[in-house]
N, C-alpha and C positions, 0 to 999 in steps of 0.2 A: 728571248731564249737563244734566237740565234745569234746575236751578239756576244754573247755569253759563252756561246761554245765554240764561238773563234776562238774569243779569250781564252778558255781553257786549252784551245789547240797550243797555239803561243806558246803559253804556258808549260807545255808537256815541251814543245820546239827549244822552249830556253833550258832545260834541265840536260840537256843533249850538251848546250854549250856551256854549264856552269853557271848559268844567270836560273834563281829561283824570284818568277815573278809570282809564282801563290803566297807568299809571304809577304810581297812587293805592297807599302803601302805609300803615300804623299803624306806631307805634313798636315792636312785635313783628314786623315785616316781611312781615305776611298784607296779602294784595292779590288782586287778578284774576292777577296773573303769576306769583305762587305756586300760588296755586288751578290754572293752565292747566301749570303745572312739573307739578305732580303728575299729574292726569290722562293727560298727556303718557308717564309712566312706564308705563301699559297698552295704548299704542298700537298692537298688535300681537301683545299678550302680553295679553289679556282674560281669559286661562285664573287671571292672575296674580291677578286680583280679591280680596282677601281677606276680603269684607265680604259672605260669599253671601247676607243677607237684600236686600242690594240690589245688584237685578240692575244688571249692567254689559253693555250691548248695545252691539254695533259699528258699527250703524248712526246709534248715536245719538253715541258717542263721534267718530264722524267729520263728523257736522254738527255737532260741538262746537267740533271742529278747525278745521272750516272758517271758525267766526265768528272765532275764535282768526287765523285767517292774515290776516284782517283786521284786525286791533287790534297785532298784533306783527307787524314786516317782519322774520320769524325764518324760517331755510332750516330748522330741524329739525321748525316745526309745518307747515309747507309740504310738507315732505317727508311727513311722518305723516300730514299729511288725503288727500297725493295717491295716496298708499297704498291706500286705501278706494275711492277715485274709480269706477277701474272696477269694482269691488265692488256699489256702490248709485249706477247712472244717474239709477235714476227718483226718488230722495228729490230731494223738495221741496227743502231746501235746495241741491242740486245746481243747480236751476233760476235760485236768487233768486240766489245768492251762489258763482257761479264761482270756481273756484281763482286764487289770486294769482300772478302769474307772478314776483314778485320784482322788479320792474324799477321 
């Protein structure tokens, strides 16, 4: 997760200079929106983790989300970050980067 929301940092840092890398894919089809497809698959199912040397926490998978609801006007990561919302008020990210209302 925290790899991920470098990425998403990046990614908001290239929109500043004209370079959109959310959209950004290689000719094998790995990108930021592959990367956030997957993570998306534990959104609620954390139990589902298969990788138990590295922990998967909910708190962090939902500030992941939330960078994610910024970089994609998608109802399914919208709907999964808002999931968590009332879950973790007080994370930090709740504070900087409010849910997206879709509009």
């Amino acid at each position: 997760m925290f790899a991920m929301q470098a990425f998403y940092e990046v990614a908001t840092v290239g929109e500043c200079v004209g370079v959109d890398l959310w959209s950004y894919h290689d000719q094998q089809g790995r990108g930021l929106r592959k990367g956030t497809e997957f993570i998306l698959r534990y959104a609620g199912k954390e139990s589902a983790w298969p990788w138990p040397e590295l922990q998967q926490e909910p708190e962090e998978l939902y500030a992941t989300l939330l960078d994610a609801s910024y970089g994609y006007d998608d109802a399914k990561i919208r709907a999964s970050a808002a999931a968590y919302a009332d879950k973790y008020p007080d994370n930090p990210k709740t504070l900087i980067t409010p849910l997206r209302d879709g509009k």
